[in-house]
C-alpha positions as CSV (number, residue, x, y, z in Angstrom):
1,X,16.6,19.8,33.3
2,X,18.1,16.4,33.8
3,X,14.4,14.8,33.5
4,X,13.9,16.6,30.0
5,X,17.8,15.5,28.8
6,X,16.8,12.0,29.7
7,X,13.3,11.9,28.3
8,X,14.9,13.5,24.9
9,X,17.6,10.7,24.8
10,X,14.9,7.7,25.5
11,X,13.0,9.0,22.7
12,X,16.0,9.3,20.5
13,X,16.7,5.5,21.3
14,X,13.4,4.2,20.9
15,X,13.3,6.2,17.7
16,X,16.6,4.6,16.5
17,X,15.5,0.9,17.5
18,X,11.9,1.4,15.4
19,X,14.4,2.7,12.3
20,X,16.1,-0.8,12.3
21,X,13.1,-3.1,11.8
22,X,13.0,-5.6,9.3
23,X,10.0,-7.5,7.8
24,X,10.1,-10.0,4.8
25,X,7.4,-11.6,3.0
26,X,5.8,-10.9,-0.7
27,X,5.7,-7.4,-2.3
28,X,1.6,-6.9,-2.6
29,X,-1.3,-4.5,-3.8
30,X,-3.6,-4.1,-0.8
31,X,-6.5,-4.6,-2.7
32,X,-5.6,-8.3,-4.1
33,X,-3.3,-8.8,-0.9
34,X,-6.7,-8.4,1.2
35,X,-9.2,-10.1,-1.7
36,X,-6.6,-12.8,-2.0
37,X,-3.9,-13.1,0.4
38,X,-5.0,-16.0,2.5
39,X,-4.4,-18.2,-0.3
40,X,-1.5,-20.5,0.0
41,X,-0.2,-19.8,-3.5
42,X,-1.3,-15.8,-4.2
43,X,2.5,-14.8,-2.9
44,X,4.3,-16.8,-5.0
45,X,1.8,-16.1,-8.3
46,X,1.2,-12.5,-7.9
47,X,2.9,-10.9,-10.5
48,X,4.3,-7.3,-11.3
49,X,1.7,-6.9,-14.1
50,X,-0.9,-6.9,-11.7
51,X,1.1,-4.6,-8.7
52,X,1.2,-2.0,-12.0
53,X,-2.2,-2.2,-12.4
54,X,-4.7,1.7,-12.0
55,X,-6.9,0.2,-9.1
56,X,-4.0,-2.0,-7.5
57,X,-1.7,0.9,-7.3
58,X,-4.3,3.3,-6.1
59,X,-4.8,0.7,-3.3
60,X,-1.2,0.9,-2.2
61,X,1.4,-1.7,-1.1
62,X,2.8,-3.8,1.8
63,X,4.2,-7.4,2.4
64,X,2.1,-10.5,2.9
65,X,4.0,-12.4,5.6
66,X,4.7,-15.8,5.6
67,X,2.0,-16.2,8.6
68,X,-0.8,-14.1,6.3
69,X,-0.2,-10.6,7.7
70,X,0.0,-7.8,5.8
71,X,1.9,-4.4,6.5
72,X,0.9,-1.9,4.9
73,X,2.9,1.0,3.8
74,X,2.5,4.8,4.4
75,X,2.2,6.8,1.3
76,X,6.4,7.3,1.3
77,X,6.8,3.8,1.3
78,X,3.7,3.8,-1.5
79,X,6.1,5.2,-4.0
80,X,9.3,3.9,-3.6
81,X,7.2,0.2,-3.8
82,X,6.3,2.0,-7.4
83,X,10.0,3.0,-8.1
84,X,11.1,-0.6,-6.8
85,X,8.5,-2.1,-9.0
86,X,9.2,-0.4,-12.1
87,X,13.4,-1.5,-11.9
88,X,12.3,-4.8,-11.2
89,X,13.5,-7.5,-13.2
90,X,10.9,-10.4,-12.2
91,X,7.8,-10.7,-12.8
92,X,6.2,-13.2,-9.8
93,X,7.5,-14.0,-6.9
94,X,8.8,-11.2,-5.9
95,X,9.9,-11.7,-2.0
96,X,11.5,-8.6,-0.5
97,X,12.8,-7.7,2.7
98,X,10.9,-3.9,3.9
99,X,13.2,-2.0,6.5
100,X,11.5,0.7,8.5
101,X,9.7,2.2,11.2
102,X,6.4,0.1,12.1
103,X,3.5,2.2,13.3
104,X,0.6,0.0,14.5
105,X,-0.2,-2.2,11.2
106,X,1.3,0.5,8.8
107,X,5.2,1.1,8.2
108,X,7.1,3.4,7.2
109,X,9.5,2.2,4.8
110,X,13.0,2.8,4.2
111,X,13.9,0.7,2.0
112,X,12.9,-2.3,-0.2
113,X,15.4,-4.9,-1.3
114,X,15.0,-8.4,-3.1
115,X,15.3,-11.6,-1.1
């Protein structure tokens, strides 16, 4: 019993630690994010226009780290990058910080805030 309470309570901590991760970079498309995202400029230029684009929102979103990385979000964190994109006041440059739960490359986002 005392094996199962501890096991439960590691898991619950590990759980809550994963919760609190932060990652900042550039709000991307995946599919000009991976076309594109090497490119020392595409953060900076990559405007909401094209994030609201049929085949860029059908690839789905993540952040483009300042070392060329990108995390890519689960399909959750797919559409409140669509809600976040649609209030969004700017149109390029558009540096967030993601807070979530990172799975292997993907992430599961709970929230999306401006830098």
């Amino acid at each position: 019993m005392k094996k199962v309470v501890l096991i439960l309570i590691a898991a619950a901590a590990i759980g809550a630690f994963a919760a609190d991760t932060q990652v900042k970079g550039y709000l991307v498309d995946m599919a000009c994010g991976r076309e594109e995202g090497s490119r020392p400029d595409f953060g900076i230029k990559h405007s909401k226009e094209c994030l609201q684009m049929p085949e860029c929102v059908n690839s789905g979103y993540g952040v483009l780290t300042d070392d060329k990385k990108i995390i890519q979000f689960d399909a959750a964190g797919n559409e409140k990058a669509k809600k976040f994109i649609a209030d969004l006041k700017k149109t390029t440059d558009i540096k967030v910080t993601v807070t979530g739960t990172l799975n292997g490359g993907a992430m599961t986002v709970s929230k999306i805030e401006l830098q």
